[in-house]
C-alpha positions in Angstrom: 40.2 -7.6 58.9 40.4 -10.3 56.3 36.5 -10.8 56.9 35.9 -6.9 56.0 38.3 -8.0 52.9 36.0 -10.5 52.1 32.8 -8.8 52.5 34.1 -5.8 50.6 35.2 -8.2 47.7 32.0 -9.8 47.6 29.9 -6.4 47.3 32.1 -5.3 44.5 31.2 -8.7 42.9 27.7 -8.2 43.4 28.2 -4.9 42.2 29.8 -5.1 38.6 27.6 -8.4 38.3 24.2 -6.1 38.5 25.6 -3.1 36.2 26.7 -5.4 33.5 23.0 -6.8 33.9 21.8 -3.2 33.9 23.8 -1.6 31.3 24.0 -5.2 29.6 28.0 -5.2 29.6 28.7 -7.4 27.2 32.2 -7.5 24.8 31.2 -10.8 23.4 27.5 -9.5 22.3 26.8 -7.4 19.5 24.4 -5.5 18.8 21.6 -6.8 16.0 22.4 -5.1 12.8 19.4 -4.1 10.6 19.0 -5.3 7.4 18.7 -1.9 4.7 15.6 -2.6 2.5 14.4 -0.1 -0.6 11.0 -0.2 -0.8 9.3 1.8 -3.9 5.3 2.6 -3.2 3.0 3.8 -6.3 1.7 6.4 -4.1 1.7 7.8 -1.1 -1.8 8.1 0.8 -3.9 7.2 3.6 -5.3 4.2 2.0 -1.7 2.5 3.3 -2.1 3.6 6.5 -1.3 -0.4 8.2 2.0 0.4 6.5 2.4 3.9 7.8 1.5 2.6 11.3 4.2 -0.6 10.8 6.9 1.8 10.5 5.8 4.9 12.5 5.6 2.4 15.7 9.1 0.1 14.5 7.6 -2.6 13.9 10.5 -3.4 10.6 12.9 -2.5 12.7 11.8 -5.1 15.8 11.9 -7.3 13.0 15.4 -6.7 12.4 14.7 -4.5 8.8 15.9 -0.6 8.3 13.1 0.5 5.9 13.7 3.2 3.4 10.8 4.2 1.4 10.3 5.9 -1.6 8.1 7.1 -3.5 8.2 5.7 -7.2 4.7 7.5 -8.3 3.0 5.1 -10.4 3.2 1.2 -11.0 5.1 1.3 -13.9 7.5 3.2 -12.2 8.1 0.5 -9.1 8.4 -1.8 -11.6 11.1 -0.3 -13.4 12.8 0.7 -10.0 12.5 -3.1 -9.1 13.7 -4.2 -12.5 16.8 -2.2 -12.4 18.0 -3.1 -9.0 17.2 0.8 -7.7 14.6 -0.9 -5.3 14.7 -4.3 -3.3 10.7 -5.0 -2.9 7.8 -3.5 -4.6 4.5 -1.8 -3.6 1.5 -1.8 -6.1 -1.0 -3.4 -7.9 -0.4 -7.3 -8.3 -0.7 -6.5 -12.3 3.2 -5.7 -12.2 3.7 -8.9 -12.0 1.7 -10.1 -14.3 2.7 -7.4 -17.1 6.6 -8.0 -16.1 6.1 -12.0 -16.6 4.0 -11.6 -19.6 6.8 -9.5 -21.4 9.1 -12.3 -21.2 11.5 -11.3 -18.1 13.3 -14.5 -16.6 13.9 -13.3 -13.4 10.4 -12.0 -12.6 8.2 -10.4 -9.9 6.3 -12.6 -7.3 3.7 -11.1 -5.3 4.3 -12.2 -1.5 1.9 -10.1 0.7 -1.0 -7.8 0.7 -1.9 -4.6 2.1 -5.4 -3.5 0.8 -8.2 -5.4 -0.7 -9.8 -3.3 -3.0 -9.6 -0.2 -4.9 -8.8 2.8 -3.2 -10.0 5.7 -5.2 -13.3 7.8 -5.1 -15.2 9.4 -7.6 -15.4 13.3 -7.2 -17.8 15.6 -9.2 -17.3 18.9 -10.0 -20.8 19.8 -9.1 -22.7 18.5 -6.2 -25.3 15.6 -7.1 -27.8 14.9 -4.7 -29.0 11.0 -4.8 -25.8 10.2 -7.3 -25.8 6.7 -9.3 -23.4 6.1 -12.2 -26.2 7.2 -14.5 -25.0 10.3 -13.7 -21.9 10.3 -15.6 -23.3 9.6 -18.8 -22.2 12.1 -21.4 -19.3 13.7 -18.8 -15.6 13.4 -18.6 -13.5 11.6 -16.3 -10.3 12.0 -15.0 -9.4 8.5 -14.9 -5.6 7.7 -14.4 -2.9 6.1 -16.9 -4.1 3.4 -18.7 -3.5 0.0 -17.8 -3.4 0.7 -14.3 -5.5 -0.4 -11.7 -7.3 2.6 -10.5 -8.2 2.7 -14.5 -9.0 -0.8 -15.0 -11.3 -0.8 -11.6 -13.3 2.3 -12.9 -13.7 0.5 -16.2 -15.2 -2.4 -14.2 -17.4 -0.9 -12.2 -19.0 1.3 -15.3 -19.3 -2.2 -17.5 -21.0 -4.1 -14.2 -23.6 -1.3 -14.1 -24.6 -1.0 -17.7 -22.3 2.2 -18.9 -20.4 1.6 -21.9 -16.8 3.1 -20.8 -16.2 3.6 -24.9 -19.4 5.2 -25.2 -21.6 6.2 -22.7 -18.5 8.6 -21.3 -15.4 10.1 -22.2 -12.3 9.0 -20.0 -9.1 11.1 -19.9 -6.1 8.9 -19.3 -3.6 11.1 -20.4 -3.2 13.4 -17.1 -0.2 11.8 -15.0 -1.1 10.4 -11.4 0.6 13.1 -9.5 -1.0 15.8 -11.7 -5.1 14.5 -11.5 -6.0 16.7 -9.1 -4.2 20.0 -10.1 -5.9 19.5 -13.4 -9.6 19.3 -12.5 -8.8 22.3 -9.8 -8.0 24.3 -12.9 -10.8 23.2 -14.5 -10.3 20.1 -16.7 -13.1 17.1 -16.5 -16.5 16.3 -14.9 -15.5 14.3 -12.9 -12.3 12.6 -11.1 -11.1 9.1 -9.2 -8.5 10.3 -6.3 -7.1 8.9 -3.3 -7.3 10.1 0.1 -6.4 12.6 1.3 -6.5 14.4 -1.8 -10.1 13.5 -2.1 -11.6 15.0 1.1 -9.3 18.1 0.5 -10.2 18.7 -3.0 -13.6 18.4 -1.3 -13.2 20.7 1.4 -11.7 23.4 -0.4 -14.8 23.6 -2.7 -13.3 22.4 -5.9 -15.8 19.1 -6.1 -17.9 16.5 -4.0 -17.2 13.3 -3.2 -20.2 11.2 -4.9 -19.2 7.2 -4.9 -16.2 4.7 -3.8 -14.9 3.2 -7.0 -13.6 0.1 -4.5 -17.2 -0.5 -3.1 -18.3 -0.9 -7.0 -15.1 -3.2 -8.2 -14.8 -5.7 -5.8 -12.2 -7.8 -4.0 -8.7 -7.6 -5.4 -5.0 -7.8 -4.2 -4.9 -4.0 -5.2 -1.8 -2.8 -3.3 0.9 -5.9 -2.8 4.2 -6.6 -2.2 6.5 -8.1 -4.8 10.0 -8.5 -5.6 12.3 -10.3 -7.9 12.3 -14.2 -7.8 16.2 -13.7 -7.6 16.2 -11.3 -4.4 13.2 -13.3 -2.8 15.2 -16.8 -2.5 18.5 -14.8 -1.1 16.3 -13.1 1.5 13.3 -15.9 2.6 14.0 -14.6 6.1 13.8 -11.0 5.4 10.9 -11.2 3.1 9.0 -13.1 6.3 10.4 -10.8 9.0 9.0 -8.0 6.5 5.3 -9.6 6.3 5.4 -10.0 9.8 6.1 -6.2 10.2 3.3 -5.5 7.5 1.0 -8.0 9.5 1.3 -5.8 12.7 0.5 -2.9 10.6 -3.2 -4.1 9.8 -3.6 -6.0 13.7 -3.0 -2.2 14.8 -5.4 -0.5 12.5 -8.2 -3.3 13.3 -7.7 -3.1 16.8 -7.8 1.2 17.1 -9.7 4.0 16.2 -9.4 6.5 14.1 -8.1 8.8 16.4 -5.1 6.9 17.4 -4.2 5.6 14.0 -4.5 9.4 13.0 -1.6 10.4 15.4 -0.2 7.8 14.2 0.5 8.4 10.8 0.0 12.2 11.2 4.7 12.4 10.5 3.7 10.6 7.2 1.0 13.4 6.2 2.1 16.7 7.7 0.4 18.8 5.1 -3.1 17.1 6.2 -5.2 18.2 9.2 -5.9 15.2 12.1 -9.6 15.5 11.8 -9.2 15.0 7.8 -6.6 12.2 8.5 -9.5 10.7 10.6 -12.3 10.7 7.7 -9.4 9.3 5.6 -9.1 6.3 7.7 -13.1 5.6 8.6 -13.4 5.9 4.3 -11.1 3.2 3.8 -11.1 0.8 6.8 -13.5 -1.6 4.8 -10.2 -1.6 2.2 -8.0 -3.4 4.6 -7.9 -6.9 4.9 -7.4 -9.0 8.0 -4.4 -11.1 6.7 -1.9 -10.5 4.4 -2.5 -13.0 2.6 -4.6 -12.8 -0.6 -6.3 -15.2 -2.3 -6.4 -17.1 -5.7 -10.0 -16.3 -6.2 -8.9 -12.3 -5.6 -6.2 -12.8 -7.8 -8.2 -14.3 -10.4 -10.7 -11.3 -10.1 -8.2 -8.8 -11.0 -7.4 -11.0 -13.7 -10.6 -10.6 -15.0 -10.9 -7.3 -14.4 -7.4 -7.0 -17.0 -9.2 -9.2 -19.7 -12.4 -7.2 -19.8 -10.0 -4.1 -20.1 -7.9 -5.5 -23.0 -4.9 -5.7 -21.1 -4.3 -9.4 -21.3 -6.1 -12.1 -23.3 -5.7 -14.9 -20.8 -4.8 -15.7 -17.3 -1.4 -16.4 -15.7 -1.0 -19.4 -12.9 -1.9 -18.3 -9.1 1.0 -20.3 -8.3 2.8 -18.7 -10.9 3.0 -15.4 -9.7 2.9 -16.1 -5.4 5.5 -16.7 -2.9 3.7 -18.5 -0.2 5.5 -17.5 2.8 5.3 -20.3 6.1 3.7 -17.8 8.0 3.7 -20.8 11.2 
């Protein structure tokens, strides 16, 4: 009798000891608590599809961050968003930072990671041009963007580098807000237009214009979409702000290692306006925009800097150094 006891005893042991294992029973242990980050974007499109893919497949939230993103619509804007505490990190051109640091502020923006390479717009004509160069556009108007920003600034380069006189050679409309490009040449307004994807290829397919050049292909490398935040909220979060670019970096490893079908799935949540097949002719236009690393270089950084000195926008450069957080990325 006292052996059945003992038997019985030692099942029921064995017994709670493999459900707490199971269930993982545990009073002591608690469960991992997120961090909650803001994150403002400029815009929101298929050229940030590693992004999209980071936090359609939780890849913040294995790294211990709840992401909330919204959209700010405009650099200027996630810089004011950052700038009044309404955001925690930044997502747009790297020449935030430089305007924000130039205007005096003390506790400043530092750029910290990368997520495309180059510019992300393409040129669209209101009438189809076989065997198009930039000749073309000589005489026409362009829908161009606001002025100062990058999308701007990159179409201005790209003119310059092929012998048309932005001032002269074309007229440039800068005065149509980001959000409202498209709607105006639908009804009508400008030659041509630079858009993002997937604005482009709709804009395309519903007969309102052709897609004749990418501006990115024509401006060259830059840290054109980046992550910054203030200098203050970087060194009280150096172990978020890594866990973040770790997130970011299994963003781009994804959209390197699959096609354009499964990234498409993907990120269809994120556009549910936008037909898979045009998702997928999004994602082959701008998979020579995305870089390998997030890490961007001096030499990019300087070229975006000299794309801002040939615009106007500054007269001289601003330290590398300056303006990075080097994250140990060991």
């Amino acid at each position: 009798m006292k052996k059945i006891l003992l038997y019985s005893l030692i099942l029921l042991f064995i017994f709670i000891v493999g459900a707490a294992s199971l269930f993982d029973f545990n009073p002591r242990k608690e469960a991992k608590k997120l961090e909650e980050v803001t994150l403002a974007e400029v815009a929101h499109t298929i050229f940030y599809a590693p992004m999209y893919v980071a936090i359609e497949n939780g890849y913040f939230k294995d790294n211990g961050i709840n992401l909330n993103l919204v959209l700010a619509s405009g650099a200027d804007k996630v810089t004011a968003a950052l700038l009044s505490g309404d955001a925690d990190i930044g997502f747009c051109g790297s020449e935030a930072t430089i305007y924000v640091y130039n205007g005096g502020e003390k506790d400043y923006l530092k750029t910290f990671s990368q997520l495309t390479k180059k510019d992300g717009t393409f040129l669209v004509s209101r009438e189809k041009i076989n065997n198009f160069t930039l000749n073309d556009l000589k005489g026409k108007t362009i829908i161009g963007g606001r002025a100062g920003g990058m999308p701007e600034m990159s179409l201005e380069y790209a003119l310059k580098t092929n012998d048309i006189d932005p001032r002269k050679d074309v007229s440039i409309d800068t005065s149509i807000a980001f959000a409202a490009m498209s709607g105006a040449f639908i009804g009508g307004q400008g030659d041509f237009v630079t858009l993002f994807e997937p604005t482009a290829t709709m804009v395309e397919q519903q007969g309102y214009g052709y897609i004749v050049a990418n501006i990115g292909d024509l401006a060259g490398t830059v840290p054109y979409t980046s992550y910054s935040a203030r200098i203050s909220y970087i060194n009280n979060h150096k172990e978020l702000i890594k866990n973040f670019d770790k997130a970011i970096q299994k963003g781009l490893d994804y959209v390197h290692s699959h096609s354009n079908s499964e990234i498409a799935k993907i990120i269809k949540k994120q556009f549910p306006d936008t037909k898979e097949k045009d998702l997928k002719i999004a994602i082959k236009n701008y998979r020579s925009a995305w870089p390998k690393t997030t890490t961007f270089t001096e030499e990019s950084f300087n070229h975006l800097q000299d794309i801002m000195i040939d615009y106007g926008e500054i007269k001289e450069k601003v330290s590398y150094n300056k303006l990075t957080y080097k994250i140990n990325r060991d």
